[in-house]
Backbone as a ProteinNet text record, in pm:
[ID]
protein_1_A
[PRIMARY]
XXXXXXXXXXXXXXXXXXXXXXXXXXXXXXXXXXXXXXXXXXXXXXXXXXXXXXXXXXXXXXXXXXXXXXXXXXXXXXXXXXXXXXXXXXXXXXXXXXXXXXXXXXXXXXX
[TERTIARY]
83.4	0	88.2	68.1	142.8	157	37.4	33.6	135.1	200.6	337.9	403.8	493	567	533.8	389.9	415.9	434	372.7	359.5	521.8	607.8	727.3	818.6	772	836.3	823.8	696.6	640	566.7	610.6	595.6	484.2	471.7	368	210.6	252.4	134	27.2	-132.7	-189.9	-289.5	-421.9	-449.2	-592.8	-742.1	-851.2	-970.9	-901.1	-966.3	-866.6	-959.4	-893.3	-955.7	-1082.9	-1183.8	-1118	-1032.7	-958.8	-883.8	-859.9	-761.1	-893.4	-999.3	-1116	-1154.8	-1037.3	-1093.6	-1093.1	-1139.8	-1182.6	-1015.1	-937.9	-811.6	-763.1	-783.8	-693.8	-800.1	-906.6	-1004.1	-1002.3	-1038.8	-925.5	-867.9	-763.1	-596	-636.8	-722.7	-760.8	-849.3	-934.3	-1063.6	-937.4	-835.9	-726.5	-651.4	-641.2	-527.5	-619.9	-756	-787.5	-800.3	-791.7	-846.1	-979.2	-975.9	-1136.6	-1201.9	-1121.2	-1131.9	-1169.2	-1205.1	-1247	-1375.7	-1443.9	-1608.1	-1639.9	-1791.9	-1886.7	-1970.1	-1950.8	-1998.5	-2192.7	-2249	-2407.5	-2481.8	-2395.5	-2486.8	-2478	-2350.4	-2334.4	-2294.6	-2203.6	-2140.9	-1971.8	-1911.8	-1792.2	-1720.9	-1585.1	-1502.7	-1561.2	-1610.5	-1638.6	-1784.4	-1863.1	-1968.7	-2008.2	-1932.3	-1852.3	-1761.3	-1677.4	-1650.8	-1726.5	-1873.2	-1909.6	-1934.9	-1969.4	-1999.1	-1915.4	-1759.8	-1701.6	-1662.1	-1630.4	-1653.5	-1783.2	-1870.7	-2008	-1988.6	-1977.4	-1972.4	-1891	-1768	-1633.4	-1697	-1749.8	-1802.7	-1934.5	-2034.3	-2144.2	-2091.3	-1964.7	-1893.3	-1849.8	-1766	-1688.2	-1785.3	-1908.2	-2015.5	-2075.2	-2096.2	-2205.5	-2078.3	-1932.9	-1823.6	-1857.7	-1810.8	-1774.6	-1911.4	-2041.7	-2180.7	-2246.8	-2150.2	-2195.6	-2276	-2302.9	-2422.2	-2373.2	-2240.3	-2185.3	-2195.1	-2285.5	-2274.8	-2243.1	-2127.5	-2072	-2192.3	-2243.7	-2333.1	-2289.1	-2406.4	-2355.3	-2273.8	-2241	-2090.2	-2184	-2130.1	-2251.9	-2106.2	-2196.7	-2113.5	-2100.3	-1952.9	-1951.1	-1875.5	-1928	-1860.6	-1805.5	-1620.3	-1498.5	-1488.4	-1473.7	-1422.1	-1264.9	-1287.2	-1149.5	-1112.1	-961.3	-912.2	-977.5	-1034.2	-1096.1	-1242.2	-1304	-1415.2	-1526.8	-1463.5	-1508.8	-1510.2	-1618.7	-1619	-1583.9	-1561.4	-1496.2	-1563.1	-1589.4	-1708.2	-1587.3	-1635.4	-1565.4	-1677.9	-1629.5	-1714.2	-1672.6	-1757.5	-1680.3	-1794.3	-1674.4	-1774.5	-1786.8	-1884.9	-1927.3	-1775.3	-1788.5	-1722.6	-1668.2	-1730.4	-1738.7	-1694.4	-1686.7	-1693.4	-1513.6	-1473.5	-1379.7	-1264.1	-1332.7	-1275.9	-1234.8	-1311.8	-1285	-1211.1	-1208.9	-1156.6	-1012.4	-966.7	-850.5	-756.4	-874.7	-783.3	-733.7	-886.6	-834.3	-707.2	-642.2	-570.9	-448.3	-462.1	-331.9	-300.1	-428	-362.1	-365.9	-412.5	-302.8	-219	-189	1.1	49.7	-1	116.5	149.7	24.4	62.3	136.9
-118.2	0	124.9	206.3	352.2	407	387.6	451.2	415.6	337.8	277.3	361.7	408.6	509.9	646.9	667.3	811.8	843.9	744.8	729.8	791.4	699.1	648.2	760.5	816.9	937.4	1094.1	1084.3	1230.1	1138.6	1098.5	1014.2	1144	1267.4	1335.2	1394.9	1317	1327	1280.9	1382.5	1333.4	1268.1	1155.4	1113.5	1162.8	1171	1238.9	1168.6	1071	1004.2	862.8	773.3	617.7	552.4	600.4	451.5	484.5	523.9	475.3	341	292.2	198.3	120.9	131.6	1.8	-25	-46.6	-143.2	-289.1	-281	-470.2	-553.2	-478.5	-569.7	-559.8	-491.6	-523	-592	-602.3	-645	-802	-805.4	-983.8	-1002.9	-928.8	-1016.7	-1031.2	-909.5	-951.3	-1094.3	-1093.5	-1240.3	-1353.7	-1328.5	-1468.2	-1508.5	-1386.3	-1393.6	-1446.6	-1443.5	-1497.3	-1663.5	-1719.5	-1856.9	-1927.7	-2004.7	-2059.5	-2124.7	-2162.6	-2242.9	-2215.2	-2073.3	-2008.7	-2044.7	-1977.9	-1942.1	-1892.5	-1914.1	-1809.5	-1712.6	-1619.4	-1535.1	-1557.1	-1414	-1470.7	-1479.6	-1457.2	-1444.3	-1621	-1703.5	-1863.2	-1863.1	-1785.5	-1764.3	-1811	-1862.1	-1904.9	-1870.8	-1884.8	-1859.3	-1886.9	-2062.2	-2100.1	-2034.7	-2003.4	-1962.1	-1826.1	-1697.8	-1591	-1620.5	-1719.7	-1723.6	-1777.1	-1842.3	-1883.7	-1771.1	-1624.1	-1516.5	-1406.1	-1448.6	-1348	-1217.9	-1218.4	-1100.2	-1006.3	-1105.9	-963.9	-939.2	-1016.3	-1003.3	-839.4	-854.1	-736.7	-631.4	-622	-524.7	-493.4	-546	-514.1	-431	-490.2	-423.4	-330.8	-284.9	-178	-52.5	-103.4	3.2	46.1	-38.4	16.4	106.7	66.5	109.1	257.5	264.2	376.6	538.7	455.6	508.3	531.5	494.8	512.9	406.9	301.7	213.5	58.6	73.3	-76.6	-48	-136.4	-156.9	-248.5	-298.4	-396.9	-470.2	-628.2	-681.2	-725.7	-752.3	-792.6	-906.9	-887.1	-974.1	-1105.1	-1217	-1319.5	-1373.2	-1369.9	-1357.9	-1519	-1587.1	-1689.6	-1660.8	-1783.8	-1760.6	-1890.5	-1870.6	-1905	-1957.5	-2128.4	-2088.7	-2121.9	-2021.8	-2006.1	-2110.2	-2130.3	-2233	-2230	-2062.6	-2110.7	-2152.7	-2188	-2216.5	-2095.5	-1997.2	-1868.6	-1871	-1796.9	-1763	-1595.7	-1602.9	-1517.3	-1512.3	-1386.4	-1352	-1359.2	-1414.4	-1386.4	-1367.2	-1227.8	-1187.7	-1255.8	-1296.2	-1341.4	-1267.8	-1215.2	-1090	-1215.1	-1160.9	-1251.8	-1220.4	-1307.7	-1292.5	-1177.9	-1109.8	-994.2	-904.6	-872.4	-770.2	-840	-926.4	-1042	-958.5	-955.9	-872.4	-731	-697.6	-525.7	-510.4	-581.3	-550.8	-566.1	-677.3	-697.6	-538.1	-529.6	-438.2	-318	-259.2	-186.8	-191.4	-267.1	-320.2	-281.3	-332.2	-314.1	-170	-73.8	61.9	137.4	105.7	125.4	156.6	11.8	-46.1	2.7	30.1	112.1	257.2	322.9	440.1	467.4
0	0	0	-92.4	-102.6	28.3	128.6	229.1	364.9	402.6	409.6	379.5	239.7	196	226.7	239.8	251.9	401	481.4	630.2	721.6	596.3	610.7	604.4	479.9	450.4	546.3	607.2	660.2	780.1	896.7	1009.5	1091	1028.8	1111	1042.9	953.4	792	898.2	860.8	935.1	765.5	827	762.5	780.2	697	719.9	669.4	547.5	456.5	396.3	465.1	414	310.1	297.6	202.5	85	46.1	-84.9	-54	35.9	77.8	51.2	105.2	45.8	-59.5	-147.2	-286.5	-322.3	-451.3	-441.5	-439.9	-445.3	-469	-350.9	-245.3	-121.5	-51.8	-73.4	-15.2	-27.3	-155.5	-202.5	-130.5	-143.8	-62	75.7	133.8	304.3	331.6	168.1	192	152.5	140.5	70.4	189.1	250.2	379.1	553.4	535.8	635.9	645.1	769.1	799.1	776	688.2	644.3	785.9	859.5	986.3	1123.2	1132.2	1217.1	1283.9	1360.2	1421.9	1317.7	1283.7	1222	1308	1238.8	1293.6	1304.6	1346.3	1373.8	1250.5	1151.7	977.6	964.6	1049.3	1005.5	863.1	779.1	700.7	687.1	634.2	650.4	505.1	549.7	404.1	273.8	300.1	189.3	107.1	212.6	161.4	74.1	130.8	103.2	-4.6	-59	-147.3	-274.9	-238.6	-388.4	-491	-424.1	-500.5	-476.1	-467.5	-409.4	-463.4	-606.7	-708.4	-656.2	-666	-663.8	-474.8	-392	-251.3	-229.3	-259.6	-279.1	-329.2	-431.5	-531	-417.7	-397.3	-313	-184.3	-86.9	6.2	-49.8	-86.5	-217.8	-190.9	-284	-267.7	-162.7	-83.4	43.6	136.1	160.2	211.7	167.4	51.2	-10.5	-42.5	-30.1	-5.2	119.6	260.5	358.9	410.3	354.2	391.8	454.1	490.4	524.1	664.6	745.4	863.5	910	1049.1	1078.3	1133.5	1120.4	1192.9	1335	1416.1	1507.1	1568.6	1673.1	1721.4	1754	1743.4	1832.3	1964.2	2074.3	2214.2	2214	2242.1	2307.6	2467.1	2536.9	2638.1	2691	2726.2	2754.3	2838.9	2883.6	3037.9	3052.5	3149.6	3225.1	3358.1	3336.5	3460.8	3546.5	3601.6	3783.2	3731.5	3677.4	3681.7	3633.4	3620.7	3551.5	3379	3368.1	3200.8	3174.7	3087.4	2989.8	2829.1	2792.2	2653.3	2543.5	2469.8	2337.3	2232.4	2175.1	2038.3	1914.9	1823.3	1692.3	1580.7	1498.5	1393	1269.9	1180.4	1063.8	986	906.5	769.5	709	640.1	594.3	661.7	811.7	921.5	944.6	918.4	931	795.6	707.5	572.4	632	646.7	636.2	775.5	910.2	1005.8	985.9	918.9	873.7	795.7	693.4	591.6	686	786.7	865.6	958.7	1002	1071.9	1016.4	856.2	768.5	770.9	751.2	722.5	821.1	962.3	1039.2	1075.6	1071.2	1150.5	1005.1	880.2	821.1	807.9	896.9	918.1	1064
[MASK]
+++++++++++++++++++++++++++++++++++++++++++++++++++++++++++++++++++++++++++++++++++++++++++++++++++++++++++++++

């Protein structure tokens, strides 16, 4: 990502506007780079399923991202237990929310 270099270059660059970083090709590489093997999230959606239409899936995200209209769904709560006999919540986001949390992540840690 360019944004790395410029980050790199001007370490006090502030940033104002990212959804250029949300296009269908980094978006790919984030749906390529996750684990098919995970939890599903509360949609019960998994890699594989997300991938039978994944062109139009990207492109559908792409748009709603970039139109204001992508909302993360909700988390579905599991709960953990812990050695003492205590639990502990773990959230697991769908798929998709799985995509874009990633990319965020990337541009970031590269700024």
């Amino acid at each position: 990502m360019r944004i790395k270099t410029l980050s790199s270059e001007d370490p006090k660059r502030e940033y104002d506007w990212l959804i250029q970083h949300f296009n269908k090709e980094n978006l790919i590489s984030c749906f390529h780079e996750l684990d098919g093997k995970k939890a599903v999230g509360i949609d019960g959606k998994n890699k594989k399923d997300y991938e039978v239409n994944l062109e139009d899936n990207i492109e559908s995200l792409v748009d709603r991202m970039k139109n204001n209209n992508y909302y993360p769904a909700p988390v579905r709560q599991v709960m953990i237990p812990k050695g003492d006999g205590k639990f502990r919540p773990l959230g697991i986001s769908n798929f998709e929310d799985k995509i874009v949390q990633l990319l965020f992540s990337k541009i970031l840690s590269a700024i």
